[in-house]
C-alpha positions as protocol buffer text, in pm:
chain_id: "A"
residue {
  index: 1
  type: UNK
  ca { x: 17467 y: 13563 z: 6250 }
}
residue {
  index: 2
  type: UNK
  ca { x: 17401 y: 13484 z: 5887 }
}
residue {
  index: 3
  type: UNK
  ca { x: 17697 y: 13321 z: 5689 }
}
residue {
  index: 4
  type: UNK
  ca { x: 17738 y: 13459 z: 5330 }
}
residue {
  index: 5
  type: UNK
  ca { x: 17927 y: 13390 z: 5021 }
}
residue {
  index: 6
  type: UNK
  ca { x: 18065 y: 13703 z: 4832 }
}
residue {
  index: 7
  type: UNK
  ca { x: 18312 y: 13762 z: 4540 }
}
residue {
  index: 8
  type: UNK
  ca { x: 18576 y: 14016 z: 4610 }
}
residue {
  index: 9
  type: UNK
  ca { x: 18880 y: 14076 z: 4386 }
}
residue {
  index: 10
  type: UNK
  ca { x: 19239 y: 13921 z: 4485 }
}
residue {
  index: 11
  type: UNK
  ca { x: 19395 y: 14279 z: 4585 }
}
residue {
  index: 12
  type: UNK
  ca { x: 19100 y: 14394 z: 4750 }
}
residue {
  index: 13
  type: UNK
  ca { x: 19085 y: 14111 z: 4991 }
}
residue {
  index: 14
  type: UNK
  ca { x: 19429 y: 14183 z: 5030 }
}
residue {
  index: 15
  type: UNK
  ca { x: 19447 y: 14451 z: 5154 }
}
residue {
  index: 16
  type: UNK
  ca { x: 19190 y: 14339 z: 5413 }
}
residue {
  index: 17
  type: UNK
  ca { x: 19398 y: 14012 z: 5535 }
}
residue {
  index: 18
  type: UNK
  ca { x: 19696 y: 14295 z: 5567 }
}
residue {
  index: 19
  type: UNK
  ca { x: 19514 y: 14531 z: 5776 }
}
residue {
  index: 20
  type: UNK
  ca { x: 19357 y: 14272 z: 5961 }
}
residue {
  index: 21
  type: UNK
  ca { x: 19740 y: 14127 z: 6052 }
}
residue {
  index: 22
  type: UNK
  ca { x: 19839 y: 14446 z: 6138 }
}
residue {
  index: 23
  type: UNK
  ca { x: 19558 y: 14539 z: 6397 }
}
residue {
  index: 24
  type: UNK
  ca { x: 19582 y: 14138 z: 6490 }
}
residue {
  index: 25
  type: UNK
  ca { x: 19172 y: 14093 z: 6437 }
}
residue {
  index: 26
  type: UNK
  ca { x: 19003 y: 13828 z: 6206 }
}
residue {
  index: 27
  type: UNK
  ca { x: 18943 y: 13999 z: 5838 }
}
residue {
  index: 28
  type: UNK
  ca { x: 18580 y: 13856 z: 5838 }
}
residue {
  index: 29
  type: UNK
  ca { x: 18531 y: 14136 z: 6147 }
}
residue {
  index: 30
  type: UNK
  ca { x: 18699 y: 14359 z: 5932 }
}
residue {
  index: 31
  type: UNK
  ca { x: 18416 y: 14314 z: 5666 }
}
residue {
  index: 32
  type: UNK
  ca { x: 18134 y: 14301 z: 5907 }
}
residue {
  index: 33
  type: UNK
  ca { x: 18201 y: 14625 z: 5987 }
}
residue {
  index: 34
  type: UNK
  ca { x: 18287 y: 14783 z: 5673 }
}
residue {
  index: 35
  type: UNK
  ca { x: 17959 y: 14661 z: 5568 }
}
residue {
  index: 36
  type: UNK
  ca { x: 17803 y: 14770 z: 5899 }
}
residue {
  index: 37
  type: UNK
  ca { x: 17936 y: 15120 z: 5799 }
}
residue {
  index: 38
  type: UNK
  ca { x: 17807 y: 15139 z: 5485 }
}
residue {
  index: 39
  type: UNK
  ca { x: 17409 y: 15019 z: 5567 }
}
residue {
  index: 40
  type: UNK
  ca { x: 17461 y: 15261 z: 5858 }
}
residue {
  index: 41
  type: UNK
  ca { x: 17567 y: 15594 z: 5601 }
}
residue {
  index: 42
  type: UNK
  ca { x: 17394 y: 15450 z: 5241 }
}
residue {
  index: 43
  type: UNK
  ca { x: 17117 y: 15213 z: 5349 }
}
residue {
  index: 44
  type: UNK
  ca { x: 16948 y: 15317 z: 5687 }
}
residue {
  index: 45
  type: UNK
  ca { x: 17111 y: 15672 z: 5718 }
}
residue {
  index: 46
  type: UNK
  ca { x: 17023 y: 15879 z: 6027 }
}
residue {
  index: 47
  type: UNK
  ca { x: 16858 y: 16187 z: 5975 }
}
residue {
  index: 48
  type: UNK
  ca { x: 17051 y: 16497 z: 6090 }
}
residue {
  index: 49
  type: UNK
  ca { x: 16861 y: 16759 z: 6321 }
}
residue {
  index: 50
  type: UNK
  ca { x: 17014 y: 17015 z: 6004 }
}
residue {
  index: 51
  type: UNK
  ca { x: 16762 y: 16817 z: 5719 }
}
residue {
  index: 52
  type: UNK
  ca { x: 16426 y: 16949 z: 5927 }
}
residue {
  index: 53
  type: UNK
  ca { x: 16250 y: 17256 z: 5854 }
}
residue {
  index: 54
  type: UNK
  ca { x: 16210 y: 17532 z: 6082 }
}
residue {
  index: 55
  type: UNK
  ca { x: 15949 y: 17482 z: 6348 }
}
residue {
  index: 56
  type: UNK
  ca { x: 15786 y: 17813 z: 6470 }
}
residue {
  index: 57
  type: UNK
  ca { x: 15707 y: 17811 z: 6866 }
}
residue {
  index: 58
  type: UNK
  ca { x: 15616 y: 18160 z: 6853 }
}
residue {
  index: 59
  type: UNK
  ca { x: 15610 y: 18469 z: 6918 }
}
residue {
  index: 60
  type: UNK
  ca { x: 15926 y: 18672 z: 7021 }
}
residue {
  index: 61
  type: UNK
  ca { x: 15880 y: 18755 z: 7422 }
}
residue {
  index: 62
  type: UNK
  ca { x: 16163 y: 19022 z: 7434 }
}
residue {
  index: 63
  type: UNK
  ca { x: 16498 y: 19024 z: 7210 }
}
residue {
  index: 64
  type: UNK
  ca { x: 16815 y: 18971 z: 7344 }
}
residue {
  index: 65
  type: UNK
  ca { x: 17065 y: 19306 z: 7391 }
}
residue {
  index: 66
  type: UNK
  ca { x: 17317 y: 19087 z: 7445 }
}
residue {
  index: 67
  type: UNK
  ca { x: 17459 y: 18797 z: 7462 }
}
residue {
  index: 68
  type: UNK
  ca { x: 17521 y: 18802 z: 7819 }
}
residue {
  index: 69
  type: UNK
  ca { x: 17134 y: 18825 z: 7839 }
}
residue {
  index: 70
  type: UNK
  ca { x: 17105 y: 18486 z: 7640 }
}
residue {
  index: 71
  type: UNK
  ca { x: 17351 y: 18318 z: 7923 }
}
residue {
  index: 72
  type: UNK
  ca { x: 17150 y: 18455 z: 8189 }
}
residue {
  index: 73
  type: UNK
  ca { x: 16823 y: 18344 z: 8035 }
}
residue {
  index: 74
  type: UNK
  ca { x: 16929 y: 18009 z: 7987 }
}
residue {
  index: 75
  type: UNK
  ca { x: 17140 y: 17947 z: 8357 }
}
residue {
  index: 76
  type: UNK
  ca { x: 16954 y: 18159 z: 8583 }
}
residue {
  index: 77
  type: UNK
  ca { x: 16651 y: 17956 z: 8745 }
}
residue {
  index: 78
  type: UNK
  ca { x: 16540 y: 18222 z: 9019 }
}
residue {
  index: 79
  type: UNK
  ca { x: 16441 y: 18454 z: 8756 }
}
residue {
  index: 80
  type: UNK
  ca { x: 16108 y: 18365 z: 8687 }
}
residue {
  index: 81
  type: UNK
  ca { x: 15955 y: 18569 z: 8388 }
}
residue {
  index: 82
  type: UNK
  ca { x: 15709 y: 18460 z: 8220 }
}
């Protein structure tokens, strides 16, 4: 683990030696993971399945007349149609 030096302002750490007390964990964990949190959503963000384009696999085989016919697609494995 790498040991830094950082400037925070007197009511911001604060706040962090409170909550720290109050969950009874070091405020230095505290900080690791706030900044662990914020590389994770600002710095090396995940990308959602949502961000990709459409992919096309296809043609349509049959359309669905219900959706009773989309649960049997998907559970039934003797029905073999091709």
């Amino acid at each position: 683990m790498k040991t830094i030096t950082i400037n925070v302002s007197e009511p911001v750490y604060a706040d962090f030696q409170k909550y720290a007390r109050e969950k009874d964990r070091p405020t230095s964990e505290l900080i690791r993971e706030a900044m662990e949190a914020y590389r994770e959503t600002r710095i090396r963000p995940r990308p959602s399945v949502l961000d990709g384009a459409p992919a096309s696999v296809g043609k349509v085989r049959r359309t669905w007349r219900s959706r009773g016919d989309l649960t049997g697609d998907l559970f039934d494995r003797s029905d073999d149609r091709d």
